[in-house]
C-alpha positions as CSV (number, residue, x, y, z in Angstrom):
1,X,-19.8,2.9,-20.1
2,X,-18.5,6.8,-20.3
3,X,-20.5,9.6,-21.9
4,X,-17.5,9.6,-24.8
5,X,-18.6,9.0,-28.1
6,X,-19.2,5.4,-29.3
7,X,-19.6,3.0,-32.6
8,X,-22.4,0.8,-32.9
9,X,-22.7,-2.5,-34.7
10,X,-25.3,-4.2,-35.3
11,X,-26.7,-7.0,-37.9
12,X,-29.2,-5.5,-40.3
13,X,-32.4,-7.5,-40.1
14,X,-35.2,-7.9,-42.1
15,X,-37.9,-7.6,-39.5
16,X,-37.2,-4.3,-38.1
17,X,-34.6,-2.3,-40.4
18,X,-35.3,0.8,-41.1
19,X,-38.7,0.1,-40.0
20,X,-40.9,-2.1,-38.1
21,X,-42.3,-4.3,-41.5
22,X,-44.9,-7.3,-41.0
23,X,-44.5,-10.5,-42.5
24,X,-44.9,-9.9,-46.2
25,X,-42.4,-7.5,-45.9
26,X,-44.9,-4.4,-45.8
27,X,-44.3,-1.6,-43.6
28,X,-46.1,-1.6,-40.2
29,X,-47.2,1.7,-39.5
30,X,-48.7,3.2,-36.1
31,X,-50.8,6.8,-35.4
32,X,-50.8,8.5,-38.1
33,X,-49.9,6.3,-40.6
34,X,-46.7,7.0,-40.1
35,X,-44.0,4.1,-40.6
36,X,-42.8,2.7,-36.8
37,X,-39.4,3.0,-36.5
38,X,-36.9,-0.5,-36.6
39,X,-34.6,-1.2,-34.0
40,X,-31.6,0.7,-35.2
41,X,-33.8,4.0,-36.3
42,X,-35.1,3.4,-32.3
43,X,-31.9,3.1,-30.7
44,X,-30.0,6.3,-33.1
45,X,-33.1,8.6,-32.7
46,X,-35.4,8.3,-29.8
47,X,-35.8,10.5,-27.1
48,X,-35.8,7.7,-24.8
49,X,-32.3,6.2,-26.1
50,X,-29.6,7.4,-23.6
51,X,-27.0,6.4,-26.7
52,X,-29.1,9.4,-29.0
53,X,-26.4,11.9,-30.3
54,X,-23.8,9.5,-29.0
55,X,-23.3,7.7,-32.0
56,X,-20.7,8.6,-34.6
57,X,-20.3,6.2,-36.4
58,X,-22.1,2.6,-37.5
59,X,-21.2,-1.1,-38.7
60,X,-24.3,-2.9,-39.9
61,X,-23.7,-6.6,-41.2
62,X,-25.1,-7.8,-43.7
63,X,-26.0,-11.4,-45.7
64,X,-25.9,-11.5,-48.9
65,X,-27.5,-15.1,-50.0
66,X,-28.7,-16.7,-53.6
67,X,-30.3,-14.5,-55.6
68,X,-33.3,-17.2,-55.4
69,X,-34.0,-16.1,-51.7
70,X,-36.7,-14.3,-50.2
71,X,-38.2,-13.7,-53.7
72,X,-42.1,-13.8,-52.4
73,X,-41.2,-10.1,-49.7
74,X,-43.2,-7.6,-51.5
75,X,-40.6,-4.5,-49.8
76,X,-37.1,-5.2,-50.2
77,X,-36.8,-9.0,-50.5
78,X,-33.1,-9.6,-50.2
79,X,-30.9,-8.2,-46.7
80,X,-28.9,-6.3,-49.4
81,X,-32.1,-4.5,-50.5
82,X,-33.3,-3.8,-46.9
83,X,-29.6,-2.0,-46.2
84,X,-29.8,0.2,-48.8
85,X,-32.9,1.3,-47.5
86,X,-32.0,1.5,-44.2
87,X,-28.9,3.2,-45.5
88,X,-31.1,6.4,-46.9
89,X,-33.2,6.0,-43.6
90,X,-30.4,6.9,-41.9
91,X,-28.8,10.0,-43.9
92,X,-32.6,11.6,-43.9
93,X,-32.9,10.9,-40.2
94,X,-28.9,10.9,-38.8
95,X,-27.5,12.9,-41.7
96,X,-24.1,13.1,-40.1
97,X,-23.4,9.1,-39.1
98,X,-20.6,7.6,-40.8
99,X,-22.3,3.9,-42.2
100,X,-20.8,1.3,-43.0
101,X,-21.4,-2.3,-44.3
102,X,-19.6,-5.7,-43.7
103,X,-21.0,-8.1,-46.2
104,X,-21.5,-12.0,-45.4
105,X,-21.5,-13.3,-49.4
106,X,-22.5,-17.0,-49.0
107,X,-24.9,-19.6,-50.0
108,X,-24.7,-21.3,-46.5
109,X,-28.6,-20.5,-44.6
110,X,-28.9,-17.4,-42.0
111,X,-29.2,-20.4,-39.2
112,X,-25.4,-21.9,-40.0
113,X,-23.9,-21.6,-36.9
114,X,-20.0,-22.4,-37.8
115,X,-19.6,-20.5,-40.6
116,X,-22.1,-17.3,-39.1
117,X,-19.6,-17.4,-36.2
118,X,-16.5,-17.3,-38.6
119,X,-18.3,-14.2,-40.6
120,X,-19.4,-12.9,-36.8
121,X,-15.8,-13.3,-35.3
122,X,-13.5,-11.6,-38.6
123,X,-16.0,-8.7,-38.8
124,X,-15.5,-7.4,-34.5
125,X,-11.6,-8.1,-35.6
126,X,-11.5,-5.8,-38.5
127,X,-13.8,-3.1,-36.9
128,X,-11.5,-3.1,-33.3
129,X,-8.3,-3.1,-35.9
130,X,-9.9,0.1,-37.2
131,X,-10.9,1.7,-33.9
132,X,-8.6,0.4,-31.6
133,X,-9.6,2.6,-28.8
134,X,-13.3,3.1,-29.4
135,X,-16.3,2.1,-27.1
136,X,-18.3,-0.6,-28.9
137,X,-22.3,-1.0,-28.8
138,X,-23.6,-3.8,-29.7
139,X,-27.3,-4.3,-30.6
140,X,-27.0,-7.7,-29.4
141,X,-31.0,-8.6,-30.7
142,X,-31.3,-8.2,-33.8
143,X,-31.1,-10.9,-37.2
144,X,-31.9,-14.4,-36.5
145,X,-32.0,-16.6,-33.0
146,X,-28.3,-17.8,-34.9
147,X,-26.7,-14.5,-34.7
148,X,-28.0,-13.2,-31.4
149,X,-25.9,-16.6,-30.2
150,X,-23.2,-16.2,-32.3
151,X,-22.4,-12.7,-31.6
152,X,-22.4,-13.0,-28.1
153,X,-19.9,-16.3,-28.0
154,X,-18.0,-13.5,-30.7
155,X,-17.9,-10.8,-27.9
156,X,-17.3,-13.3,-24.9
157,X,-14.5,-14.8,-26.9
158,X,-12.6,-11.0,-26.6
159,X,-12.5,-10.9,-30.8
160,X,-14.0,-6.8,-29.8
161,X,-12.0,-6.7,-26.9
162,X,-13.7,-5.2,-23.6
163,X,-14.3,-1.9,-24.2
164,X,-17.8,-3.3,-25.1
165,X,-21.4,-2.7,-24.0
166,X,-23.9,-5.4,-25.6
167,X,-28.2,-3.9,-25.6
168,X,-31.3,-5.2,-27.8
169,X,-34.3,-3.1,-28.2
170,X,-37.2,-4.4,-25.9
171,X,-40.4,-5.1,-28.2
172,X,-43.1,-2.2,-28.0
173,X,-45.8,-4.4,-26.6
174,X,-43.3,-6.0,-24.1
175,X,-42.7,-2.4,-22.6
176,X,-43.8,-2.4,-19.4
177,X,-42.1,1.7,-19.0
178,X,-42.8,3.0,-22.7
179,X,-39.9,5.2,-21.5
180,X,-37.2,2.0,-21.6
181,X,-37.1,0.7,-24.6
182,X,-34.2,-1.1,-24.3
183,X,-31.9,-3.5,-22.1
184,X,-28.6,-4.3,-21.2
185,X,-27.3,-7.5,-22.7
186,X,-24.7,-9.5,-20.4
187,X,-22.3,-10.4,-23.2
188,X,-19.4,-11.5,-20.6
189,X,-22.0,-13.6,-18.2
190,X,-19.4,-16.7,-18.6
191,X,-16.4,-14.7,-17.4
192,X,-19.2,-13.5,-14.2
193,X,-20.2,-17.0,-13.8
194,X,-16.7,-18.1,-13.6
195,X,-15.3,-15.8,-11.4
196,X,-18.4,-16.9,-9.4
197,X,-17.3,-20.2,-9.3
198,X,-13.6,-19.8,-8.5
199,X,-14.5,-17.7,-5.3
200,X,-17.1,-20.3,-3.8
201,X,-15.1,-22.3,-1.6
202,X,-14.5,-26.0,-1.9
203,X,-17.1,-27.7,-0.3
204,X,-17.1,-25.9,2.7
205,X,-20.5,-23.4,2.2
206,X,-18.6,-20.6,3.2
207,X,-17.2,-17.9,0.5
208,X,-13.2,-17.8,-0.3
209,X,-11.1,-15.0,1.6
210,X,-10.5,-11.7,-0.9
211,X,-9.4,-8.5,-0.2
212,X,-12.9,-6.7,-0.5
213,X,-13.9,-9.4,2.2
214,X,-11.4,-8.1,4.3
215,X,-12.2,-6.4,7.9
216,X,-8.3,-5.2,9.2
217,X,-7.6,-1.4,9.0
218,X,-4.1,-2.4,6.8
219,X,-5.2,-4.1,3.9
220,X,-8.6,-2.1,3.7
221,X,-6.1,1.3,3.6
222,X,-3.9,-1.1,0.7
223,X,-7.2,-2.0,-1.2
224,X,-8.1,1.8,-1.1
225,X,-4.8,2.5,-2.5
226,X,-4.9,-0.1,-5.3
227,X,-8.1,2.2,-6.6
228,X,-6.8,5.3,-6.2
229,X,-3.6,4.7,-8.1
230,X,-5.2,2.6,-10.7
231,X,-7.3,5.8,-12.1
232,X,-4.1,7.4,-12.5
233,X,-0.9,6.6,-15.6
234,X,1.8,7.7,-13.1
235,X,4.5,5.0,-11.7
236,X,4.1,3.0,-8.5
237,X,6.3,1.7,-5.6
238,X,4.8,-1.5,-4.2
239,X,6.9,-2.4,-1.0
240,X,6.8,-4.5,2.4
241,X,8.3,-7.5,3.4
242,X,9.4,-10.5,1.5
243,X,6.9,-13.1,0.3
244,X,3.8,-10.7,1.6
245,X,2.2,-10.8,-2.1
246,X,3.9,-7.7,-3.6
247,X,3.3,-9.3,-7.1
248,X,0.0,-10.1,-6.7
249,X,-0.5,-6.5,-5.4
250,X,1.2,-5.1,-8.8
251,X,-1.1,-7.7,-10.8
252,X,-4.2,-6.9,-8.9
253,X,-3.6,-2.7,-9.8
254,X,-2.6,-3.5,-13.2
255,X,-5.7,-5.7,-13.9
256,X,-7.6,-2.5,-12.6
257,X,-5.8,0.2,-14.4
258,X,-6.9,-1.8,-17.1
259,X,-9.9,-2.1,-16.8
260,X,-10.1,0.9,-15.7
261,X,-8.9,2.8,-19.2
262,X,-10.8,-0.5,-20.8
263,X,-8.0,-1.5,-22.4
264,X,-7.5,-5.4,-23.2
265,X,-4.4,-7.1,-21.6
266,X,-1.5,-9.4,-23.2
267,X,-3.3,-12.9,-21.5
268,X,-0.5,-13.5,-18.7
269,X,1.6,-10.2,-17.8
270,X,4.7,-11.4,-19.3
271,X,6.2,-7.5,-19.4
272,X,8.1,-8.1,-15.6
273,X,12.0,-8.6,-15.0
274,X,13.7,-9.2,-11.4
275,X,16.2,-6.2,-11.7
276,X,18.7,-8.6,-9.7
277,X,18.8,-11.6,-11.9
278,X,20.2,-9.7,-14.5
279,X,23.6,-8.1,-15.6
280,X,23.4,-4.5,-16.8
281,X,24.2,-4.9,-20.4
282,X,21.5,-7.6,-20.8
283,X,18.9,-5.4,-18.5
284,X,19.0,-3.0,-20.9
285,X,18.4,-5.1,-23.9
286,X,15.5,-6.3,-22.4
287,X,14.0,-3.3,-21.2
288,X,14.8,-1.1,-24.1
289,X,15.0,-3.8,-26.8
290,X,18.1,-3.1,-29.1
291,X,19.7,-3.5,-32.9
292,X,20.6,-6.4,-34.7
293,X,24.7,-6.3,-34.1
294,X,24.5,-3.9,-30.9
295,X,26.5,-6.1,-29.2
296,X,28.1,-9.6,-29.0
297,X,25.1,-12.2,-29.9
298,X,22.7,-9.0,-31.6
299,X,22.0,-11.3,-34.5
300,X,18.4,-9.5,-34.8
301,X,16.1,-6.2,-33.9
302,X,14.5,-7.1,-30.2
303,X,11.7,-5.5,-29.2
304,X,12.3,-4.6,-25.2
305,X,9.2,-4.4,-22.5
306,X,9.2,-1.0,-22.9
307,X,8.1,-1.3,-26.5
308,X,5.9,-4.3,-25.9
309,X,4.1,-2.3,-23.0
310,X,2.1,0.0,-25.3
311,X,-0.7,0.8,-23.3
312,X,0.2,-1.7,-20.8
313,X,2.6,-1.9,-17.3
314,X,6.1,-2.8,-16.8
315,X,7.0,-4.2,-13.7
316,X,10.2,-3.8,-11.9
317,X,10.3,-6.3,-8.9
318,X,13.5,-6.0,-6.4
319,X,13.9,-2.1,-8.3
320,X,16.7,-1.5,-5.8
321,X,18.8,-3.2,-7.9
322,X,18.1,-1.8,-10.7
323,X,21.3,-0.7,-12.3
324,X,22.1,3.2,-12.1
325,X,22.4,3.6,-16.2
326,X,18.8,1.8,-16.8
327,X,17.4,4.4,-13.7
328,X,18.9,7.5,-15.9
329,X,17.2,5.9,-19.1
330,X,13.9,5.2,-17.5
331,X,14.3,8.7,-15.9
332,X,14.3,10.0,-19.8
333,X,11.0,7.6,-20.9
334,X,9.1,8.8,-17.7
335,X,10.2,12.5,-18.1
336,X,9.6,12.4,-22.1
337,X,6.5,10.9,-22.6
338,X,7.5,7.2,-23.4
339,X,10.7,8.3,-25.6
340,X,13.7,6.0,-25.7
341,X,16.5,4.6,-27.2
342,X,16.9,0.9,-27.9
343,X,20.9,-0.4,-27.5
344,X,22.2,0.5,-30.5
345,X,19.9,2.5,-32.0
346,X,20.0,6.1,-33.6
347,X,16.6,7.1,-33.4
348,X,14.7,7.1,-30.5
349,X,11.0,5.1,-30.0
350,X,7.8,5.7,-28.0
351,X,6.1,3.8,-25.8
352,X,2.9,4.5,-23.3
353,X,3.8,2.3,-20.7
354,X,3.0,2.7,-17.0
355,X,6.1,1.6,-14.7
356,X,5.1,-0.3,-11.8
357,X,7.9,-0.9,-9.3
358,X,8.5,-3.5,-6.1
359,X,10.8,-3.6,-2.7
360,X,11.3,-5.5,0.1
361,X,14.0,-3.1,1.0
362,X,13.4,-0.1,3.9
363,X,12.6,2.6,1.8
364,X,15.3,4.3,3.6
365,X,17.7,1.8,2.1
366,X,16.0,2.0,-1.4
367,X,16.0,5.7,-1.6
368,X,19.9,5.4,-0.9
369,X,20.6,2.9,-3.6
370,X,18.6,5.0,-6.1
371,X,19.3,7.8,-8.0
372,X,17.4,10.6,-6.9
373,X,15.4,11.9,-9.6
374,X,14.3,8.5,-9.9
375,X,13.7,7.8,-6.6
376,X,11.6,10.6,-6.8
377,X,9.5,10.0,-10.3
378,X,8.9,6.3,-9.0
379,X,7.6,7.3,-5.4
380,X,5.0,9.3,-5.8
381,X,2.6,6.6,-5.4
382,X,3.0,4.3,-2.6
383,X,1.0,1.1,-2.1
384,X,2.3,-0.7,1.1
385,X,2.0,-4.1,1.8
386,X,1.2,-5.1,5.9
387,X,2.8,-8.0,7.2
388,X,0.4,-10.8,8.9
389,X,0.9,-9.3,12.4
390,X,-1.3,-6.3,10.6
391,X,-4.0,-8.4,9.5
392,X,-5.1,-10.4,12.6
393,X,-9.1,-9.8,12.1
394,X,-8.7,-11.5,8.8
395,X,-6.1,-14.4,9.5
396,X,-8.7,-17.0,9.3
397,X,-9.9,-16.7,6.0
398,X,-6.5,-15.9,4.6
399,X,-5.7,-19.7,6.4
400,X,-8.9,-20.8,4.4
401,X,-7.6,-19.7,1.3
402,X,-4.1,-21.1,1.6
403,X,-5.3,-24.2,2.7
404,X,-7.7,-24.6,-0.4
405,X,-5.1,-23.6,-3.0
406,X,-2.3,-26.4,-1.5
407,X,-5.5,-29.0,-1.6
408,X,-6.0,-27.6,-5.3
409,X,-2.5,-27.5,-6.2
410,X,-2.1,-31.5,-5.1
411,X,-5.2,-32.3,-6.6
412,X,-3.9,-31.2,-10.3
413,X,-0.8,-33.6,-9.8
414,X,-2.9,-36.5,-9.2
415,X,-6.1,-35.5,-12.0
416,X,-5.2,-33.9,-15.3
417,X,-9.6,-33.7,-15.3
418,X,-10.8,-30.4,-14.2
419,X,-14.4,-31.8,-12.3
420,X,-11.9,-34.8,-10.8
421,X,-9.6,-32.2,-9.6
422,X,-12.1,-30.3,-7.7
423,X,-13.7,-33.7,-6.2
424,X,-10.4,-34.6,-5.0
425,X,-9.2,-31.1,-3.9
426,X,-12.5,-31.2,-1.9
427,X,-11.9,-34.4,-0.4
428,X,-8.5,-33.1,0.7
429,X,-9.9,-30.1,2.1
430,X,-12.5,-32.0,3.5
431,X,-10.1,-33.6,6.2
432,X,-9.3,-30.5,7.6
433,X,-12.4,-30.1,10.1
434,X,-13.6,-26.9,11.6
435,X,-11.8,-27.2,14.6
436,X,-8.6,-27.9,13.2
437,X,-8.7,-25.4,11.4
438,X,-9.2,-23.1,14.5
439,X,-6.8,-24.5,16.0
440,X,-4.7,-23.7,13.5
441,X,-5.5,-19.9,13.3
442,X,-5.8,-20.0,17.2
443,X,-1.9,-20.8,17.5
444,X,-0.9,-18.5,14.6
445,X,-2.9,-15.6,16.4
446,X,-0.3,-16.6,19.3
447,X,2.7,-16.2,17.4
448,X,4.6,-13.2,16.8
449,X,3.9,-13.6,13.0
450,X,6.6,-11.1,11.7
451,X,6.1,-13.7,8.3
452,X,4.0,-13.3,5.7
453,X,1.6,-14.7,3.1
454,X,4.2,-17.2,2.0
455,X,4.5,-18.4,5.9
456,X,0.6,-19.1,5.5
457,X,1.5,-20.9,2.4
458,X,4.1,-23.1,3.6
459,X,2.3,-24.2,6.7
460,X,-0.9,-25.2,4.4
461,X,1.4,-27.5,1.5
462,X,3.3,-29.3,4.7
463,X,-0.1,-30.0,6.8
464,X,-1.7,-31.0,3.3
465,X,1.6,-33.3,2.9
466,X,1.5,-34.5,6.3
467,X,-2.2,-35.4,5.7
468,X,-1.6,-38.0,2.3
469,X,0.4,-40.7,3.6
470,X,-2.8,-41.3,7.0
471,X,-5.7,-40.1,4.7
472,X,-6.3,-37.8,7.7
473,X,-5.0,-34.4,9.0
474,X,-2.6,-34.2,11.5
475,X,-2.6,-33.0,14.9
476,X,-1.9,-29.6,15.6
477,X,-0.5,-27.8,17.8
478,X,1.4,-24.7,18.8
479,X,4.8,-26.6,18.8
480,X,4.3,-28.0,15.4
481,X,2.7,-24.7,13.9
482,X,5.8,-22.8,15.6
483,X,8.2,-25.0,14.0
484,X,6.7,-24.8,10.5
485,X,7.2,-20.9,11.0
486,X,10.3,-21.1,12.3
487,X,12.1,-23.6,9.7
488,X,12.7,-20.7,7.1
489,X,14.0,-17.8,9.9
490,X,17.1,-16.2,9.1
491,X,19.9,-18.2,10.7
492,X,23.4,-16.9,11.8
493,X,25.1,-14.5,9.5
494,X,21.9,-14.7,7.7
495,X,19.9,-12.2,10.1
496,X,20.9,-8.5,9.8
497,X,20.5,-6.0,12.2
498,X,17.2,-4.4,11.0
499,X,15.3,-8.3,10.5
500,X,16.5,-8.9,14.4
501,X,15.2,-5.3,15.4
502,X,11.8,-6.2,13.0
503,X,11.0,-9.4,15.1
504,X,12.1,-7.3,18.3
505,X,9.2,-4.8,17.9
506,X,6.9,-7.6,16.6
507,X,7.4,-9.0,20.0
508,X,6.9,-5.6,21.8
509,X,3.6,-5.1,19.8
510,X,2.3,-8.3,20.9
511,X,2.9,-7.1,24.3
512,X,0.9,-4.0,24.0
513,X,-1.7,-5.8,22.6
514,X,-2.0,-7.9,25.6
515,X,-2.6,-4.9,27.5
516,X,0.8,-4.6,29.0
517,X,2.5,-1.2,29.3
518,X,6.1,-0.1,28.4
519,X,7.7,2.9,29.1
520,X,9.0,4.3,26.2
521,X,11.3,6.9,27.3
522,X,13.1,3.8,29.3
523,X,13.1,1.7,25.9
524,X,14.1,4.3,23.9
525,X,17.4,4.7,26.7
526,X,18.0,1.1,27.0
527,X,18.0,0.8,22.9
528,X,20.2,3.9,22.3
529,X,22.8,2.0,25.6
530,X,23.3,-1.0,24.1
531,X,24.0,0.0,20.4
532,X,26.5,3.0,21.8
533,X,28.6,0.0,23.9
534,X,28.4,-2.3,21.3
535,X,30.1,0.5,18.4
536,X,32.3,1.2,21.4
537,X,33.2,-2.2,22.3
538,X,33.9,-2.9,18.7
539,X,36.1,0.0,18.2
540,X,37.1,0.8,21.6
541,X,35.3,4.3,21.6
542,X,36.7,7.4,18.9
543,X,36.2,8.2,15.6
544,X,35.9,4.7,14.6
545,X,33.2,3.6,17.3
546,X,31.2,7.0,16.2
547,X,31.0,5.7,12.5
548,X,30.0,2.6,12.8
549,X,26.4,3.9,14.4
550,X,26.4,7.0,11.5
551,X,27.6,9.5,14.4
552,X,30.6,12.5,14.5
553,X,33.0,11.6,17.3
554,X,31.9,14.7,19.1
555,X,28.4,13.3,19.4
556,X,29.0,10.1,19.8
557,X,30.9,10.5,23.4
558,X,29.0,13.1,24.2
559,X,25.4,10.6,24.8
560,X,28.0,8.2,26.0
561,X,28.3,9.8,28.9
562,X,25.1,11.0,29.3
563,X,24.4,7.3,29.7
564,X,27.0,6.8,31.8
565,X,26.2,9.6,34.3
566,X,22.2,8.3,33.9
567,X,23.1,4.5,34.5
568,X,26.7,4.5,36.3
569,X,26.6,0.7,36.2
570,X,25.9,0.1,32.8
571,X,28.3,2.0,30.8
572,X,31.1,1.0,28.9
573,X,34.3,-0.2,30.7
């Protein structure tokens, strides 16, 4: 947790507020005579607290039973009676804390778990309505067995958000350092245990592929740059090829940029639109929201992402399509501070969004299609996405982890039971021996791999498919790995120039890796040749031949015949 100021809460209890008392209710006091001082006094004012002078403000709950209770307590016999004490404790000894109480008024016992939660749950609403930005600390220990148990399943159920540190003051004889007195409390140890449990990989002993596992240069520089940019408010460009897990890049830096500002997210990021599934008039409604009777169908006020995205991201996927009247308005929210205008409106809103953007365009193409000012607002921060030819060293566990999320996501079909899901996902999984699966990443470490995480993914769901009609996995090898690749290539009309000239220096980079030389001055000659006869082929040579490869006519005949004079027998005509 920061050094920035924080708001504790804690429930009062008997036993230790203000001070330290023994069982009739009596103070206990230490050298001196003077009265020991109770958990909250401990954790607001002692030397050893790293939270002293930190504190600006308090929440102390507090039961108020039947008047019958607690009537044989010679000091204070009722909770109420033991806050008000602790209440002038507090403005002798932290004169300038702001105090306040939330009271519990019910005849149900201290040790009532259902309703203690209820009372437990509405009171970490109402204080995170009323400090919606705050750091919380908890004293997690204090009050009966009941509400240590119930404040914790409060705080792991998010009812305080995460901005939230949980401690409990460590007994004075229990001190082994009389200098820590107390400890961190593990309030979220469910969320730790289950992210624990969803990396361990399915029956196999070995730990699921992740990107801080991984070992190639590419995706350790892409990690590094999900960090960086997630400290940061300012917009990103995610790109690389199709399917190579640009969204789950864009999810992985929001989770950390939230995280990060320890801000709680909407449950599923829901604020996202696909700039080319939508026409320009109903882009803008749903990224700036507009009027009721703005337009054909306005029959009511819509709140767009922008809006929604308060202290969240908005993500743009396939931005180069983004229509050129949304990029001017974005330019304005970006340049402004958050401000725009819904359709239809006459008063302009704020929002403190961050704008997270995707391509699997060449960013020279992108920056073409988009405005420049844009271009320029949204590129600042680059996060690029490597292709699988990039990531050899960590092919086989990304193979793992494909392979165990098809055998998961056919398991579901077949059990609606969580614990039967995982048997039978195991089971699957189980069929596919260690060999195989070497095999398998053998004979994709052969291919030119100019795919993606997607190509993993479709070669794990067929082999899993191929696997449930023998009960065992099939054969593999390079010809049936190949073809699984090769069943979703670009066919035809389908492949432009730059995805032919991509797989073209996929295949040249294999080649060098093999330890095989090329001359480059030679490639670069024999490239330049064949596009300057193909434009002049087309054309047959002038002004027309020139444009078709971006040139003036002037230069375009001029390395023509350069060529020519170079290679006599290769020229045009």
């Amino acid at each position: 947790m920061s050094r920035d100021p924080l708001i504790l809460v804690s429930w009062v209890a008997f036993a230790s507020d203000p001070y330290q008392r023994d069982r009739n209710g009596r103070y206990a006091t230490g050298e001196g005579g003077k009265f020991l001082p109770g958990a909250a006094l401990e954790l607001l004012t002692s030397q050893h607290s790293p939270y002293r002078d930190r504190i600006k403000k308090a929440y102390f709950l507090v039961r108020s039973g039947p008047a019958e209770e607690r009537t044989s307590r010679e000091v204070d016999p009722r909770e109420l009676d033991v806050y008000a004490t602790l209440e002038s404790a507090l403005k002798e000894h932290v004169p300038r804390l702001g105090v306040h109480k939330l009271v519990w008024d019910t005849i149900e016992p201290p040790t009532a778990h259902r309703p203690l939660l209820k009372f437990t749950a509405d009171s970490l609403r109402q204080i995170r309505r009323e400090n919606p930005e705050a750091a919380l600390l908890v004293n997690a220990g204090t009050g009966t067995a009941q509400m240590h148990t119930t404040m914790l399943a409060a705080l792991g159920a998010r009812c305080a958000g995460d901005n939230v540190e949980a401690v409990q003051i460590i007994l004075r004889d229990r001190r082994r350092d009389p200098t820590k007195i107390l400890e961190n409390v593990p309030w979220d140890l469910l969320d730790q245990l289950n992210v624990d449990e969803s990396r361990s990989e399915v029956d196999t002993g070995r730990p699921t592929w992740d990107l801080e596992s991984a070992r190639s240069p590419a995706l350790k520089q892409m990690l590094a740059q999900i960090e960086e940019a997630a400290l940061v408010p300012f917009p990103v460009l995610v790109h690389g090829s199709r399917g190579s897990g640009k969204t789950h890049v864009a999810e992985r830096l929001r989770a950390r940029y939230l995280a990060h500002r320890r801000r709680v997210g909407k449950g599923s990021w829901e604020l996202r639109v696909n700039c080319a599934a939508l026409q320009k008039e109903l882009l803008l409604s749903e990224l700036f929201g507009h009027k009721k009777g703005a337009f054909t169908g306005a029959d009511r006020d819509k709140k767009g992402l922008l809006e929604q995205a308060e202290g969240d991201c908005v993500f743009l996927d396939e931005v180069h399509h983004l229509d050129r009247d949304a990029q001017a308005k974005l330019l304005v929210a970006l340049e402004r501070g958050g401000q725009f205008r819904p359709v239809g409106s006459d008063g302009p809103k704020y929002s403190n969004f961050r704008l997270v953007c995707a391509t699997n365009r060449p960013l020279a193409e992108v920056r073409s299609s988009l405005l420049p000012d844009f271009w320029d607002r949204i590129a600042d921060f680059q996060i690029q996405v490597p292709d699988l030819r990039a990531c050899r060293e960590d092919l086989e566990g990304m193979w793992l982890c494909a392979l165990r999320d098809a055998c998961r996501d056919v398991a579901k079909v077949k059990e609606s039971a969580t614990d039967r899901a995982e048997s039978r996902a195991a089971a699957l999984f189980g069929r596919f021996r260690d060999e195989q699966n070497q095999g398998v990443v053998t004979t994709l470490e052969r291919q030119e791999l100019p795919g993606n995480w997607r190509d993993l993914q479709r070669v794990a769901r067929r082999l899993v498919a191929r696997s449930l009609g023998t009960g065992t996995a099939p054969k593999v090898d390079s010809a049936m790995i190949a073809g699984l690749l090769a069943e979703e290539e670009p066919r035809g009309d389908e492949t432009t120039p730059l995805q032919a000239l991509h797989r073209s220096i996929g295949s040249l980079a294999d080649w060098v890796r093999k330890g095989h030389g090329i001359d480059l001055d030679k490639l670069q000659e024999e490239l330049e040749r064949r596009l300057l006869v193909a434009a002049f082929d087309a054309r047959g040579g002038g002004q027309g031949s020139a444009e078709l490869v971006g040139l003036i006519k002037r230069t375009f005949n001029a390395r023509l015949q350069k060529l020519k004079a170079a290679n006599p027998r290769r020229g045009p005509g």
